[in-house]
Kinemage of the C-alpha trace (Angstrom):
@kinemage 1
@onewidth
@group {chain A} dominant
@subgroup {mainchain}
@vectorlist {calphas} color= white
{ca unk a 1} P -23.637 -48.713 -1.238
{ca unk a 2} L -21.823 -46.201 -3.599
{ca unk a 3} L -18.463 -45.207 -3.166
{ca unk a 4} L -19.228 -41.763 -1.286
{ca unk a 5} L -20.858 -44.035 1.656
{ca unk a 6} L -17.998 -46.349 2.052
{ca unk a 7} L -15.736 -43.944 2.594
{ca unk a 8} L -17.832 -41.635 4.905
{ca unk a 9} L -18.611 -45.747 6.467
{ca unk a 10} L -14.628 -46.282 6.550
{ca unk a 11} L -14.026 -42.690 8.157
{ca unk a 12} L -16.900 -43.890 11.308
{ca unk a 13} L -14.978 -46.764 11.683
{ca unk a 14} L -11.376 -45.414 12.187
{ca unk a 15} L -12.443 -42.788 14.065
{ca unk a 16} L -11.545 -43.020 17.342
{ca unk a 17} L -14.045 -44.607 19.668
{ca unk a 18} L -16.651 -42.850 21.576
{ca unk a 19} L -17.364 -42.352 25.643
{ca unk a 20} L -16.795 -46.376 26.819
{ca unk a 21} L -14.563 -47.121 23.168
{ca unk a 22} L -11.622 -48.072 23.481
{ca unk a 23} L -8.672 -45.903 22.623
{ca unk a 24} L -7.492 -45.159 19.560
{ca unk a 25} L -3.783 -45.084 18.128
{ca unk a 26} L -3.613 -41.341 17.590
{ca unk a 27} L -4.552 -40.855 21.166
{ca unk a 28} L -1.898 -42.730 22.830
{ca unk a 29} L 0.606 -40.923 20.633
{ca unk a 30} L -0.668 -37.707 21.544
{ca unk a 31} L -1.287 -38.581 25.468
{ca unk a 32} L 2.975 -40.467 24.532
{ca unk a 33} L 3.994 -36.347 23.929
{ca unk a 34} L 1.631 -34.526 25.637
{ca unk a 35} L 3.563 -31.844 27.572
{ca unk a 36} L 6.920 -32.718 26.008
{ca unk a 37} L 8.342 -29.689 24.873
{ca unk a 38} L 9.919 -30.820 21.109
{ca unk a 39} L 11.663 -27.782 19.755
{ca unk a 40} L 13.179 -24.357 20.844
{ca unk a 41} L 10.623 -22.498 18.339
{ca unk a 42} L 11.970 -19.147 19.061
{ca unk a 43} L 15.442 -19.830 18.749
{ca unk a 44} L 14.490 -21.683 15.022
{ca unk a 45} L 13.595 -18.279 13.427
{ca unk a 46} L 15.839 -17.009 10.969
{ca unk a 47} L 17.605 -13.227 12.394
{ca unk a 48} L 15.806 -11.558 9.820
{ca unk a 49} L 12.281 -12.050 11.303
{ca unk a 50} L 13.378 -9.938 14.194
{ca unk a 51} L 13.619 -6.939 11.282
{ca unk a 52} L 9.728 -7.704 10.480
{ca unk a 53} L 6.941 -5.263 12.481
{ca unk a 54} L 3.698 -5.756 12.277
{ca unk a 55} L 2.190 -2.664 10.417
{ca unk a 56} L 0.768 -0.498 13.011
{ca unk a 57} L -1.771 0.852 10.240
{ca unk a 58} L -3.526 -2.440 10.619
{ca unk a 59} L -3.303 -2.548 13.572
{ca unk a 60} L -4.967 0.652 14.301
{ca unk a 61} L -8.068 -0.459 11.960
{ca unk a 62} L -8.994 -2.839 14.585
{ca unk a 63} L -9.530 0.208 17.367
{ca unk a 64} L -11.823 1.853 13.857
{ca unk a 65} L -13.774 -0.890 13.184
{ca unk a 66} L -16.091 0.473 16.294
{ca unk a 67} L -19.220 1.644 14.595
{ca unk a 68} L -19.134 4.778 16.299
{ca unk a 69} L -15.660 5.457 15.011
{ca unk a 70} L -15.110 7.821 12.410
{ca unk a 71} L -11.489 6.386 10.624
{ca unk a 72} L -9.466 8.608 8.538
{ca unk a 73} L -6.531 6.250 9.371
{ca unk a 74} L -6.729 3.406 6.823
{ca unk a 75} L -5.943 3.765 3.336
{ca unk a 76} L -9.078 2.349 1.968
{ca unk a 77} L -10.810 3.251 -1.679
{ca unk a 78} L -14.880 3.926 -1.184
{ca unk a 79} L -16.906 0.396 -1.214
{ca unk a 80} L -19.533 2.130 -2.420
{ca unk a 81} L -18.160 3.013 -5.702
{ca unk a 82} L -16.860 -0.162 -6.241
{ca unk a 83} L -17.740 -1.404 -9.734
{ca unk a 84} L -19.853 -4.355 -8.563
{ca unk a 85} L -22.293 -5.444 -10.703
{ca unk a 86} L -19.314 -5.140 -13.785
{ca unk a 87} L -16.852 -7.063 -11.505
{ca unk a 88} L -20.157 -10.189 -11.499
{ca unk a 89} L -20.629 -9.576 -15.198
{ca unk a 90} L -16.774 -10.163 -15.881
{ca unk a 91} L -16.587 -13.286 -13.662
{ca unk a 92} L -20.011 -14.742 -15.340
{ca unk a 93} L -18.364 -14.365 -18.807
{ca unk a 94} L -14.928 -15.780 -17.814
{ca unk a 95} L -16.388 -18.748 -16.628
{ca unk a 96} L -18.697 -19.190 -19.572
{ca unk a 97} L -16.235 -18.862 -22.505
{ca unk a 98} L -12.888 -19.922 -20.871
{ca unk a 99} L -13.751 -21.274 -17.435
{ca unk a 100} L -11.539 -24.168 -17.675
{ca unk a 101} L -8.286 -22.221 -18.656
{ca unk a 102} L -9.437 -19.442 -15.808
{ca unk a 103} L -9.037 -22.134 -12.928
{ca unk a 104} L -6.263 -23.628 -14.485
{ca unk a 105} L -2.286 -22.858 -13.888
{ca unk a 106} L -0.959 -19.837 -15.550
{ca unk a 107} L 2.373 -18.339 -16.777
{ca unk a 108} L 4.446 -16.929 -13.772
{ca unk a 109} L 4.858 -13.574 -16.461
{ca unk a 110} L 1.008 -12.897 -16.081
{ca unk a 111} L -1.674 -13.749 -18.408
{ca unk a 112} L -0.731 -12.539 -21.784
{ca unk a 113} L -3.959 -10.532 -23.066
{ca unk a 114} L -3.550 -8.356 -19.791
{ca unk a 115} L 0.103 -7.780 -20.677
{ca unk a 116} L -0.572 -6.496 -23.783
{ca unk a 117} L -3.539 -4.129 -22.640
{ca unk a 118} L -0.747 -2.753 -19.670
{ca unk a 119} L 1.461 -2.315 -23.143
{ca unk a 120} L -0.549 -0.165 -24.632
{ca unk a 121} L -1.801 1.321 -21.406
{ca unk a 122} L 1.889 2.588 -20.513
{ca unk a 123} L 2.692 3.403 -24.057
{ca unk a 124} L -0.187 6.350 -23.407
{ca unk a 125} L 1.946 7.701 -20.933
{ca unk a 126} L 4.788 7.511 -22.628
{ca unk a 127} L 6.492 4.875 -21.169
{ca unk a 128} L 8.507 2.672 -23.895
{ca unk a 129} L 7.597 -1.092 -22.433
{ca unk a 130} L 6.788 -4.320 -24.252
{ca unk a 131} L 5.320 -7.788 -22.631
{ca unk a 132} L 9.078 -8.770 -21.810
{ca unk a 133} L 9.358 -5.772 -19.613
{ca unk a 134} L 5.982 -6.527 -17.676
{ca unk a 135} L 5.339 -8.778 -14.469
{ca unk a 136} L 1.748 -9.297 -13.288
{ca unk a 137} L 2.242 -9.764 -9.265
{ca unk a 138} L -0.292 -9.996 -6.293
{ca unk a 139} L -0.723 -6.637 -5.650
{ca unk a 140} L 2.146 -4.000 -5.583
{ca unk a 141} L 2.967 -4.703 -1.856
{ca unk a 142} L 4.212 -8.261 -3.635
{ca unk a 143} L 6.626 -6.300 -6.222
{ca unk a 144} L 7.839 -4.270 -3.155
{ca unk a 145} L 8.822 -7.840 -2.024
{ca unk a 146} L 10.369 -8.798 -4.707
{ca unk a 147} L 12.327 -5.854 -5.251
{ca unk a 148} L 14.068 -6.620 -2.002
{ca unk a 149} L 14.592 -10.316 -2.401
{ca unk a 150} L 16.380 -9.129 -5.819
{ca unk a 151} L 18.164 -5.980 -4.392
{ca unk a 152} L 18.984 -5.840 -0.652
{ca unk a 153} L 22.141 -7.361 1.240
{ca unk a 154} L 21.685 -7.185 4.902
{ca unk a 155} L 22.754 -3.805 5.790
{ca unk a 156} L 22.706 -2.386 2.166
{ca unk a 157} L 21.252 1.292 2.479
{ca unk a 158} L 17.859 2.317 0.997
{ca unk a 159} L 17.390 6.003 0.144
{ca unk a 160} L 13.917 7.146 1.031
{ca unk a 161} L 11.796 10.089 0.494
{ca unk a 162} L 11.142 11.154 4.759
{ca unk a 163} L 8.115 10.657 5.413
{ca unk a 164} L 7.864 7.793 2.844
{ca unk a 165} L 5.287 4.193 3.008
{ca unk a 166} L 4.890 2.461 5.846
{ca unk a 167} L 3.976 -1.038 3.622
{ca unk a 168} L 7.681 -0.451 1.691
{ca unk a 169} L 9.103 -0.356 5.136
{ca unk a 170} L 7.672 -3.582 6.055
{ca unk a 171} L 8.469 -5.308 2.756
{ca unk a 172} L 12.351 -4.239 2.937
{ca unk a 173} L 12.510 -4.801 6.621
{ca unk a 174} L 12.548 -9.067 5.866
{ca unk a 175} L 15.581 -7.793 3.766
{ca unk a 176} L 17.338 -5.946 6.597
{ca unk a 177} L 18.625 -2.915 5.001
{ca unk a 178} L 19.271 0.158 6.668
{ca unk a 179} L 18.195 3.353 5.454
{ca unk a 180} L 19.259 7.109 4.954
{ca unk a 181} L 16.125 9.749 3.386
{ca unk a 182} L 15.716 12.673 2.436
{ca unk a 183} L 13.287 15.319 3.867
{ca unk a 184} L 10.304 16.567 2.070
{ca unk a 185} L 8.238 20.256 0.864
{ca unk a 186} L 5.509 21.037 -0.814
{ca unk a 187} L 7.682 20.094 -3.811
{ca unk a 188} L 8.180 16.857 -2.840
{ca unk a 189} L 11.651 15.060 -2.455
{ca unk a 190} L 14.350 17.839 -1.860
{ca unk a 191} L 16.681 16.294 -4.399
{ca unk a 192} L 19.056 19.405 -4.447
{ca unk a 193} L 20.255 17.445 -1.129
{ca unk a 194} L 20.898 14.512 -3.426
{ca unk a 195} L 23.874 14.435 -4.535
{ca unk a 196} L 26.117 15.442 -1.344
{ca unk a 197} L 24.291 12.295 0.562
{ca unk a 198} L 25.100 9.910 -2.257
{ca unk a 199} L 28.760 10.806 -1.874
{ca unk a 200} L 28.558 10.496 1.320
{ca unk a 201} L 26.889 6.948 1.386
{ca unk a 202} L 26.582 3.951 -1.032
{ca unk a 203} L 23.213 3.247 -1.779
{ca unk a 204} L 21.674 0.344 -3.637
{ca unk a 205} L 18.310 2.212 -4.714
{ca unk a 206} L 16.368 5.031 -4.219
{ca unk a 207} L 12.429 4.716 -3.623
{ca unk a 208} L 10.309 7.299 -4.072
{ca unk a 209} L 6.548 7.829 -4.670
{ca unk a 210} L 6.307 10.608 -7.017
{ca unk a 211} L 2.663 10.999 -7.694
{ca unk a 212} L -0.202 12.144 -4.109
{ca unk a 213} L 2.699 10.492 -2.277
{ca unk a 214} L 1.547 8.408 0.810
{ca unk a 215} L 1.185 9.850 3.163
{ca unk a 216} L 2.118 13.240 2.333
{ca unk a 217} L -0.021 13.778 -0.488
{ca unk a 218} L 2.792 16.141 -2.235
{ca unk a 219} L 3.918 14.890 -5.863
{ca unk a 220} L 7.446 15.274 -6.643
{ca unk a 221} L 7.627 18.533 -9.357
{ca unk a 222} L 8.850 18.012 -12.666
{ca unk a 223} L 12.626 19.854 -12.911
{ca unk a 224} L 13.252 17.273 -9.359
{ca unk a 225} L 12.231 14.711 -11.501
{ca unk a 226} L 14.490 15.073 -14.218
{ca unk a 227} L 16.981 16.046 -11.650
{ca unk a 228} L 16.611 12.849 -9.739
{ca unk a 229} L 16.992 11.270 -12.544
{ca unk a 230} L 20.171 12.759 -13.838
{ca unk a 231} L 21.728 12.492 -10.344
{ca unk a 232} L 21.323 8.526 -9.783
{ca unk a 233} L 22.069 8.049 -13.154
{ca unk a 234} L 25.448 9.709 -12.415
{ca unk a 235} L 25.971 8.053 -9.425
{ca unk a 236} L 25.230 4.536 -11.074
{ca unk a 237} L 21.948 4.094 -8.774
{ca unk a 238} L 18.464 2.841 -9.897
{ca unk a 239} L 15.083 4.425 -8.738
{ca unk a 240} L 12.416 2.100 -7.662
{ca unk a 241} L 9.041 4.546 -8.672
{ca unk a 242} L 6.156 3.198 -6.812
{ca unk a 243} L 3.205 4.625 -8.560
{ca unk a 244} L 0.253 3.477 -7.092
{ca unk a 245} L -2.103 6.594 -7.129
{ca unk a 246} L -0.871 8.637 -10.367
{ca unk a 247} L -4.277 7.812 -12.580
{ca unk a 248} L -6.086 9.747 -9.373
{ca unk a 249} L -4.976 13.336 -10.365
{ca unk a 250} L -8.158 15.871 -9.769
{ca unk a 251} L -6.312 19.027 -11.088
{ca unk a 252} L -3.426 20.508 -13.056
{ca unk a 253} L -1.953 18.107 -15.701
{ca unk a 254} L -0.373 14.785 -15.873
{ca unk a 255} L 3.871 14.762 -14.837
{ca unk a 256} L 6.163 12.720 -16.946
{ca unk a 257} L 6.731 9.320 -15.241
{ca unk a 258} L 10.922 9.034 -14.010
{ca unk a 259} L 10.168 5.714 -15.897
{ca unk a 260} L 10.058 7.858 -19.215
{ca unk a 261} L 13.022 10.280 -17.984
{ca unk a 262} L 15.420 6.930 -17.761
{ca unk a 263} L 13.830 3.748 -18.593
{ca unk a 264} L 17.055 1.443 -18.073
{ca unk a 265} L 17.584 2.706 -14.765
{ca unk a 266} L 13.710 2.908 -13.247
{ca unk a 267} L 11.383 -0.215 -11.987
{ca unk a 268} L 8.341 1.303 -12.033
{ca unk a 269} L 5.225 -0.092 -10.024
{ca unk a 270} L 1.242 -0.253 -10.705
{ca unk a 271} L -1.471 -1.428 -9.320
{ca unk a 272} L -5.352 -2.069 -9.703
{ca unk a 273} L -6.084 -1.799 -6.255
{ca unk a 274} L -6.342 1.911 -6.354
{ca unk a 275} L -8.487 2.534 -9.802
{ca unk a 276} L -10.603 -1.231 -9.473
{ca unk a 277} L -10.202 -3.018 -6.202
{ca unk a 278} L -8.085 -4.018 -3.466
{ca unk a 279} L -9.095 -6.818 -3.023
{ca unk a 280} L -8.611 -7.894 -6.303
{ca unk a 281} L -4.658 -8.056 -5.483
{ca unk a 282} L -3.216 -6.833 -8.442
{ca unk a 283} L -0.593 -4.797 -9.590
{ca unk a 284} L 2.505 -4.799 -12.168
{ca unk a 285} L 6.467 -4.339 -12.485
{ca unk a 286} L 8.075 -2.712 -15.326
{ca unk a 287} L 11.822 -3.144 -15.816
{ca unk a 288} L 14.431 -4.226 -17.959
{ca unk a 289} L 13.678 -7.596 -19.029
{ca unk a 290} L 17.067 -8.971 -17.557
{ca unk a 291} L 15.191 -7.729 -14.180
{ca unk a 292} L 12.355 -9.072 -15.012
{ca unk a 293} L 13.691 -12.456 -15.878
{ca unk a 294} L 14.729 -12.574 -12.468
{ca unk a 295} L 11.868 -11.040 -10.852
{ca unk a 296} L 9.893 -14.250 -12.095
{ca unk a 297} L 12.568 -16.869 -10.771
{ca unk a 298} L 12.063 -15.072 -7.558
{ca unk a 299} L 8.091 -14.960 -7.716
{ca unk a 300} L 7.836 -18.972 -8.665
{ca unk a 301} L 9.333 -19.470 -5.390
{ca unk a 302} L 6.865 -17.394 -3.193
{ca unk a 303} L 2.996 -18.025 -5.621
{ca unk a 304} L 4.081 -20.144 -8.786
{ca unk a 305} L 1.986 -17.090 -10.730
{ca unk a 306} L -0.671 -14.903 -10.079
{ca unk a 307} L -4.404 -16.402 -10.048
{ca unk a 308} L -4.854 -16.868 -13.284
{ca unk a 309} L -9.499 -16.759 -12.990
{ca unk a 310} L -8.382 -12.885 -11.279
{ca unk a 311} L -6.382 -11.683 -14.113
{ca unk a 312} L -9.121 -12.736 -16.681
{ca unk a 313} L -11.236 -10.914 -15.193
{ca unk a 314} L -9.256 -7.737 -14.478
{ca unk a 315} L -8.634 -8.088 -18.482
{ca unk a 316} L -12.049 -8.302 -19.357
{ca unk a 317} L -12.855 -5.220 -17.429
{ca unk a 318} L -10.395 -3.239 -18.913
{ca unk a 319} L -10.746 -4.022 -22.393
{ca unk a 320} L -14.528 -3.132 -22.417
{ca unk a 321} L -13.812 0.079 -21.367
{ca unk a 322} L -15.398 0.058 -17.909
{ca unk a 323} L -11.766 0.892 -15.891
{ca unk a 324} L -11.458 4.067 -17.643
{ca unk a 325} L -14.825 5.468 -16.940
{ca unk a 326} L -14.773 3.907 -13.507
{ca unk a 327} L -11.161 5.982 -13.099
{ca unk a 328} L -12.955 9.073 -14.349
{ca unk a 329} L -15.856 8.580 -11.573
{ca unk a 330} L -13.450 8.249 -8.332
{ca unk a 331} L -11.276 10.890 -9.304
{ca unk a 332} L -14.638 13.131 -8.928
{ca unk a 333} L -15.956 11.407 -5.706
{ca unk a 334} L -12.333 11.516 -4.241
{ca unk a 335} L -11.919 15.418 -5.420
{ca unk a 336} L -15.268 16.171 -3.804
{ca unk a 337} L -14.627 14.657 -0.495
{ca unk a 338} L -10.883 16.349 -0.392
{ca unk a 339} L -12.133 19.509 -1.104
{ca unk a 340} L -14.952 18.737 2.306
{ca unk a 341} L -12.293 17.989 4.332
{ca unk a 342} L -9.881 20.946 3.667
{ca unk a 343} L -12.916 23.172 4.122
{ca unk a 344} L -13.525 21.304 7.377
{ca unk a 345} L -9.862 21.935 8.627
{ca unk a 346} L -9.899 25.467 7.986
{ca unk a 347} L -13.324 25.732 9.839
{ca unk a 348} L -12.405 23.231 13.028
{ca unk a 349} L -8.737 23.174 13.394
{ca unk a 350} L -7.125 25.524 15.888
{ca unk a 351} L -4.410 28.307 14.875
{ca unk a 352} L -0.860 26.836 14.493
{ca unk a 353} L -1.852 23.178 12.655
{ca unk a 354} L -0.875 23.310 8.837
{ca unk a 355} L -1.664 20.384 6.312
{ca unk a 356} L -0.805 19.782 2.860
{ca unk a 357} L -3.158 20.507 -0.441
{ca unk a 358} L -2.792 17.341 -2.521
{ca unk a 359} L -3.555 17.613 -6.170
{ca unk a 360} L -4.883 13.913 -5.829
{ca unk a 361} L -4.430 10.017 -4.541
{ca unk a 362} L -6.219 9.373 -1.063
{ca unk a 363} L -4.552 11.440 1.726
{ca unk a 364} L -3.062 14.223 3.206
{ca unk a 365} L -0.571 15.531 5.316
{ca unk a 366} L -0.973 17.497 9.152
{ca unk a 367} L 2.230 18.715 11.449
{ca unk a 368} L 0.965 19.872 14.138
{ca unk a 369} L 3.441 22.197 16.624
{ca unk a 370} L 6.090 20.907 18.161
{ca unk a 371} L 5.205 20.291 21.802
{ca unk a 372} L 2.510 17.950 20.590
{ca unk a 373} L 2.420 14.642 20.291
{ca unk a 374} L 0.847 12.920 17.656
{ca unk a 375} L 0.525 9.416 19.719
{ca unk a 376} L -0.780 11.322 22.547
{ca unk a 377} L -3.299 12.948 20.524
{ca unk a 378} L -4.511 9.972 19.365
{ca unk a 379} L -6.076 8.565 22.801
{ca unk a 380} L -7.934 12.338 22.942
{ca unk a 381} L -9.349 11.409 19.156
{ca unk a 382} L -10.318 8.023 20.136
{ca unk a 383} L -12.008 9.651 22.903
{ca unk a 384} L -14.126 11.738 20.648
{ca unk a 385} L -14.539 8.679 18.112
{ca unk a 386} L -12.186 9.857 15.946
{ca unk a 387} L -9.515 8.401 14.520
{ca unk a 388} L -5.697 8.779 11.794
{ca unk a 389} L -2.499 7.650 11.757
{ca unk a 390} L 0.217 8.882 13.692
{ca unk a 391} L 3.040 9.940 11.399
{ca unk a 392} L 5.889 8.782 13.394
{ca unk a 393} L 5.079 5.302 11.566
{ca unk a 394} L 6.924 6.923 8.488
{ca unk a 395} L 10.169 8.145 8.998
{ca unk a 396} L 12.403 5.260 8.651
{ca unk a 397} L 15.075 6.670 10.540
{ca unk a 398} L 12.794 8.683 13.093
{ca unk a 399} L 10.914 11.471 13.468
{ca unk a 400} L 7.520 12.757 13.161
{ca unk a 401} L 6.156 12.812 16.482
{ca unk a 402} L 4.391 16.085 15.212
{ca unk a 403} L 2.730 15.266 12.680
{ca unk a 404} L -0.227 12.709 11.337
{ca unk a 405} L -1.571 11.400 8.043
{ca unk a 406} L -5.384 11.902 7.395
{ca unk a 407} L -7.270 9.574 4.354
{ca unk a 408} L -9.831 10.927 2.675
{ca unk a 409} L -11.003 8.656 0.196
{ca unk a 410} L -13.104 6.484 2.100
{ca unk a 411} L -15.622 8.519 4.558
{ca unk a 412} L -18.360 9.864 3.125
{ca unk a 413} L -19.109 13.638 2.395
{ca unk a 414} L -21.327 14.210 5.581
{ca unk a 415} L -18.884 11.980 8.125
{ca unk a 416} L -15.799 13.211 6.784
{ca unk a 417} L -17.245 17.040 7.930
{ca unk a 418} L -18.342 15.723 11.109
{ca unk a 419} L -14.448 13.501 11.854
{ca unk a 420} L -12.542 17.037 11.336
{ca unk a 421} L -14.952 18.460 13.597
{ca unk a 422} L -14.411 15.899 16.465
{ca unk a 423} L -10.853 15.565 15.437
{ca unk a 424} L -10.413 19.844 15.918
{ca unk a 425} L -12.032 19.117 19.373
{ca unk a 426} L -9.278 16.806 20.549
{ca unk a 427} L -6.943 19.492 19.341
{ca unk a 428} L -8.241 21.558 21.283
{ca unk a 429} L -8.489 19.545 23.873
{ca unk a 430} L -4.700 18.900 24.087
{ca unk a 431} L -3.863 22.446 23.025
{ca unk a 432} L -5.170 22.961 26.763
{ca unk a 433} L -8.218 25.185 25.217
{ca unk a 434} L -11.334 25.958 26.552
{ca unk a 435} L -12.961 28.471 24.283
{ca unk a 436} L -14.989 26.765 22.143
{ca unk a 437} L -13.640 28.314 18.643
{ca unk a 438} L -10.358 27.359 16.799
{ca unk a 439} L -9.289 31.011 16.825
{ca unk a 440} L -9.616 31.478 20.160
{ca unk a 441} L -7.210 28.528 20.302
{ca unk a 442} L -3.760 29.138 19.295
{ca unk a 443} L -0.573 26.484 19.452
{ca unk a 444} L 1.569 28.931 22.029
């Protein structure tokens, strides 16, 4: 009998014993406790877990996953473009040459050869980075953690763009800040309203996305840049720049990263989920290496280091070339299906809604007038099998019933046309109309 048998023999034999067996140890224990109520579970949980919400984004996906539902609510890149077949050809070759080292531990810093090519990558932009200055991390969301375990006192204030990320929110919240913002235009932050709120409050950072910003869609122009800049600087303040969709720009040129305007005063984060694959879990912090020497203290605690096997593979990908020409292809899939669903808006949507015209990234922006309600509206969409994302989820400090934040990125050409048309009928279905064209329907 090998050894393999004995133990699957020696597991048959402690088991406990059948209908007519007698009974085993582990169930008089359990029958000992059964019903015996052991701890006060709720009253265990550290305060700051009643600061965490559960992101009502995912929550929504679960009403979308319907087959009949057309979802512009989730933030999702287009599965079909997904770079498949080069993702199997990476993983093959990883395994082959170096699959012991792949599966094995790795440096909490990230794997070295993908440092280097993020080096370089950066250093095209213009930002002035070296390895010391780079953490690899699970996905951004994971530096957004981080950046609160580091930075945020209970009831320290956050300065955020309003609207600003909903997933930011929810990574800060475990942190329990508070949080003052700053409205938005088509400009982006209105940083001209900067300076009186910082005298007004202390502030430990400012966040901002300042590239397709989610959700707005808007990118922050480049005098507020340099003027955001100048103004925390004064005031002694870093800027955390989350920079998860700038690669995705489908017209007029490249801004300077604030990363480039003050690089000792910016953490700036990237990600591959946007330009590769979510799923993938990837992304990247650059900061002063003093930061990032705590960053890593902070991230052995939560993962040890980021899986190693993923990284390899991410770095084979990019060095071969096939992330920039994958880049090049989304940007014109993305740009085509934006352009189908601002056609569809003007076409479908009644007199009195307005929406932003993003210049890139995934989504854009709706406010609808103000006697409507967003939440409300939803139900009607649902209705029609429809569905988006109420914006009131964005404004940290309230707001938004108005308004809503439609993704484009993910629907196809052909569904995306025929969403905004069933969306502009539950607009017009609240708006109390019954003609059956959008100009015949007007907000008053």
């Amino acid at each position: 009998m090998d050894t393999t048998t004995q133990d699957r023999q020696a597991g048959k034999e402690a088991a406990p014993a059948g209908k007519g067996g007698t009974t085993s140890m582990v169930d008089t224990m359990v029958c000992k406790y059964d019903g015996i109520v052991t701890a006060d579970w709720d009253g265990l949980f550290a305060e700051r877990i009643d600061g965490m919400k559960g992101s009502a984004i995912r929550e929504l996906l679960k009403v979308t996953e319907m087959p009949d539902v057309i979802s512009f609510a989730g933030g999702l890149p287009a599965p079909e473009v997904f770079p498949v077949r080069e993702f199997k050809e990476a993983c093959n070759f990883v395994l082959e040459e170096i699959g012991a080292r792949a599966l094995q531990y790795g440096p909490t810093e990230g794997y070295p050869p993908l440092k280097d090519y993020l080096v370089d990558k950066m250093k095209r932009y213009g930002v002035p980075v070296e390895p010391g200055n780079i953490l690899l991390t699970n996905g951004s969301q994971q530096a957004l953690d981080l950046v609160g375990k580091l930075f945020i006192h209970q009831g320290d204030l956050v300065l955020t763009e309003s609207p600003t990320y909903v997933g930011a929110l929810q990574a800060f919240n475990a942190y329990q800040p508070n949080y003052v913002t700053i409205p938005m235009d088509e400009n982006g932050m209105r940083v001209d309203m900067l300076d009186n709120l910082l005298a007004r409050h202390k502030v430990k950072f400012i966040y901002v996305l300042p590239n397709f910003q989610n959700p707005s869609g808007v990118t922050l122009s480049l005098e507020r840049r340099f003027q955001l800049a100048e103004v925390a600087a004064e005031h002694g303040i870093i800027i955390v720049e989350d920079d998860p969709y700038g690669e995705l720009r489908f017209e007029g040129e490249n801004l300077t990263s604030l990363i480039v305007i003050h690089k000792e005063n910016v953490l700036y984060l990237g990600t591959f989920s946007k330009t590769l694959a979510p799923g993938i879990r990837l992304g990247w912090v650059v900061a002063p290496q003093k930061v990032i020497q705590k960053m890593v203290l902070a991230k052995q605690g939560t993962d040890l280091h980021t899986g190693t096997f993923v990284q390899m593979v991410a770095y084979d990908i990019c060095q071969r070339g096939i992330l920039r020409e994958h880049v090049k292809l989304i940007r014109d899939v993305y740009r085509e299906r934006r352009d189908v669903m601002l056609r569809a808006m003007a076409k479908h949507f009644p007199v009195g809604v307005t929406w932003t015209h993003p210049e890139g990234g995934l989504f854009l922006w709706v406010t609808l007038p103000e006697h409507v309600d967003a939440d409300e509206l939803l139900k009607v969409a649902i209705e029609e099998k429809v569905a988006f994302v109420p914006g009131a989820n964005f404004f940290p400090e309230g707001g938004g019933h108005n308004t809503m934040r439609l993704n484009f990125s993910n629907a196809r050409p052909e569904l995306i046309d025929e969403g905004i048309k069933r969306l502009g009928r539950a607009l017009m279905r609240e708006f109390g109309c019954e003609a059956p064209g959008p100009e015949a329907c007007r907000a008053e």
